[in-house]
C-alpha positions in Angstrom: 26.1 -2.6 11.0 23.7 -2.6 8.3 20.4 -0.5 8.2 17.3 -1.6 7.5 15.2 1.5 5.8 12.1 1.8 7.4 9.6 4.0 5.3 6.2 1.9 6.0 6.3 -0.1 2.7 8.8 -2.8 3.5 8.6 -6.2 4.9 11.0 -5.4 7.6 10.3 -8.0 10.7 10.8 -11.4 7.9 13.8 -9.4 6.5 15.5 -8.2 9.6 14.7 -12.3 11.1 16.5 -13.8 8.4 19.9 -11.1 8.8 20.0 -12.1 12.6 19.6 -15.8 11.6 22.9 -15.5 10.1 24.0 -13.5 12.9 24.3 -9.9 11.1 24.3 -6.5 13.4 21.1 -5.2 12.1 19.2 -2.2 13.1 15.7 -0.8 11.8 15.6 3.1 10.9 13.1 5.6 10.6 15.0 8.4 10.1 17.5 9.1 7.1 20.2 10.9 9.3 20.5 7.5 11.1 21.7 6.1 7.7 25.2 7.8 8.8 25.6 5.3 10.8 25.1 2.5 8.6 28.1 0.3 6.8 25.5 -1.1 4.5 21.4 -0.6 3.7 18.9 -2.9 2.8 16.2 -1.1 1.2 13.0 -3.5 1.1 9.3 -2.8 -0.8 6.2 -4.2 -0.8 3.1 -2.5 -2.7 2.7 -0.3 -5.5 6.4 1.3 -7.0 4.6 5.2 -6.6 3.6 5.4 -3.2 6.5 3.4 -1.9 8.8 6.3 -3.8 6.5 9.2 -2.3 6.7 7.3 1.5 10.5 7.8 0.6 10.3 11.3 0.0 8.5 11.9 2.6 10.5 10.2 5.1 13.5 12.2 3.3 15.6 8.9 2.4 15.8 9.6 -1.5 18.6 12.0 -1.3 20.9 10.4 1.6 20.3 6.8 -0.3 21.5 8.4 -3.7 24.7 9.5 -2.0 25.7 7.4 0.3 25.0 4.8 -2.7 27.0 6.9 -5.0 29.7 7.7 -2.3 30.5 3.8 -1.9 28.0 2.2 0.7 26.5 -1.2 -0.1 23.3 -1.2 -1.0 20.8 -4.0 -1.4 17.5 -3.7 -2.8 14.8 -6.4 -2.2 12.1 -6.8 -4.4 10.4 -3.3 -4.9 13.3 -2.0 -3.7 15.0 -3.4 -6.3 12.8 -1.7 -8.7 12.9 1.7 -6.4 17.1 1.5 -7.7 15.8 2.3 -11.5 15.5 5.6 -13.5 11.7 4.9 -13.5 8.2 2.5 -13.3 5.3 2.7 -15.3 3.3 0.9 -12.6 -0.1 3.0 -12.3 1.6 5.9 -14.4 4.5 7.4 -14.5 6.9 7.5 -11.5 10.6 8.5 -10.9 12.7 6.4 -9.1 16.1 6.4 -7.4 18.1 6.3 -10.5 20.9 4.7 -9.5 20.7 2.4 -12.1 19.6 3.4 -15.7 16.4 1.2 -16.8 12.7 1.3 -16.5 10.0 -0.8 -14.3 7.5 -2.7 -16.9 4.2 -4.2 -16.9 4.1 -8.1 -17.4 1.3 -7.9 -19.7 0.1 -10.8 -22.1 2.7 -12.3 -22.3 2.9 -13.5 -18.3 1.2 -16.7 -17.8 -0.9 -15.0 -14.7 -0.4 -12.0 -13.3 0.8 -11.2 -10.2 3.9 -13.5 -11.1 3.4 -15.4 -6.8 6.0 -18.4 -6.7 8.5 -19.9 -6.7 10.8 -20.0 -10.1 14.0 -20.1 -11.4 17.5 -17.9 -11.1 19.6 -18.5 -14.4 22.9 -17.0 -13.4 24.1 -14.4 -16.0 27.6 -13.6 -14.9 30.0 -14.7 -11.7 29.2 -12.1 -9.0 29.9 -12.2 -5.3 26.0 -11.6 -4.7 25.5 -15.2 -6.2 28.4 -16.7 -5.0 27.5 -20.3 -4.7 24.4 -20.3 -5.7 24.0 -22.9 -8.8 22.2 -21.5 -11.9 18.8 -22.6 -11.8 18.2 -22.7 -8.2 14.8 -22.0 -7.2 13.4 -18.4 -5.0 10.1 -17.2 -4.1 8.3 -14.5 -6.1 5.3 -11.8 -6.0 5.0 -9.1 -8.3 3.5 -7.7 -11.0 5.9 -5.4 -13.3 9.7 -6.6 -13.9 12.8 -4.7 -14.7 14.1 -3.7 -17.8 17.7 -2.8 -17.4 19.4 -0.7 -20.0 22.7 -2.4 -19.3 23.2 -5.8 -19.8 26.1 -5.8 -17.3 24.2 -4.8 -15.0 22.1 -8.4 -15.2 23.8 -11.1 -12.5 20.4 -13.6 -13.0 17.6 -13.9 -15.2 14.0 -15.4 -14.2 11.7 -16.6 -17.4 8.2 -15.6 -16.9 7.0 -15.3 -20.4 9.8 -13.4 -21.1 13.8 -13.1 -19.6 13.9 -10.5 -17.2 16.8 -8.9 -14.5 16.2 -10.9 -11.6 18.9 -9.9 -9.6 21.3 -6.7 -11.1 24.2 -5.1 -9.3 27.0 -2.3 -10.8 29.5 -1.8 -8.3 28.1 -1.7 -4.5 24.8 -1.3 -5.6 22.5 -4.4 -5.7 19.1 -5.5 -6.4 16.9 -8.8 -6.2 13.8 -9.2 -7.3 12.7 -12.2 -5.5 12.0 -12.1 -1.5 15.2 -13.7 -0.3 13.6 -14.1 3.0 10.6 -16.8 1.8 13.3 -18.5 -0.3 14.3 -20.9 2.4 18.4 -21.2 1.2 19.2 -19.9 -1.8 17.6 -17.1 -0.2 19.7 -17.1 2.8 22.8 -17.9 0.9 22.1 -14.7 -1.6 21.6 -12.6 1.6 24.7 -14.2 3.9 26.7 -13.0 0.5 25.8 -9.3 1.0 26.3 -9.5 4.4 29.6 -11.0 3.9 30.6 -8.8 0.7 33.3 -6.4 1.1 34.1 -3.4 -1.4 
């Protein structure tokens, strides 16, 4: 079964369509003890990276995410919550984030073309992962966001995306996983990226 984290900042209805497309068990929470439950969590994010993280305390998910992460679940985070994974964002000052993966959230500055990065660009597949299995280096996904990650370690990095500069579009250490782009608006590659988590096995 795998959870869908409710915390009202996610795009949960497009996400949770696209699981049952491919015919995943899928179930929306709202509270973190149902995350006991869960075999794997998908951890979605639109908006800005601070409230998102406060709506996450709030809800009391940081804590049961960070172990059941740490104790072995899968975990897939989509887009903000890919960023929510990191030590920290500097997105309208300084906030903390999960810190399940050591880097930092960063402002696209002058050297994006246009800011917010909206559209669709290009995965250029770093290392052989499961996450990306079959997916051809320099397929095409859909983008929105304004500040990228920085990851500290470069093994972390499965796929890059140029947009003025190389950054981690998708990272993953272990069963922990994050992708930057919204799988669930990039028609196959999308699907494929997310029919590989829901197929992935520790």
């Amino acid at each position: 079964m795998i959870a869908i984290v409710d915390y009202g900042a996610g795009n949960l209805r497009s996400v949770r369509n696209a699981l049952q497309h491919l015919g995943a068990q899928v179930v929306t929470i709202s509270r973190p003890e149902q995350l006991q439950e869960a075999d794997k969590i998908i951890l979605p994010g639109v908006g800005a990276f601070g409230a998102g993280m406060a709506a996450l305390r709030e809800g009391g998910f940081v804590e049961p995410i960070q172990t059941l992460a740490r104790t072995g679940i899968p975990l897939l985070g989509i887009c903000l919550g890919m960023q929510y994974l990191f030590e920290s964002s500097e997105e309208m000052g300084q906030h903390q984030g999960l810190g399940l993966l050591k880097g930092h959230v960063r402002y696209f500055g002058e050297q994006a073309p246009l800011i917010p990065h909206i559209g669709w660009n290009q995965l250029h597949v770093q290392q052989e992962h499961p996450l990306l299995k079959g997916v051809e280096s320099g397929s095409y996904a859909y983008f929105v966001h304004s500040y990228y990650v920085q990851a500290a370690n470069e093994s972390d990095i499965l796929a890059t995306t140029d947009y003025g500069i190389d950054y981690a579009s998708v990272v993953g250490q272990g069963n922990i996983f994050g992708i930057q782009c919204h799988p669930e608006k990039s028609q196959a590659v999308g699907l494929h990226i997310l029919r590989n988590f829901v197929e992935w096995e520790p």
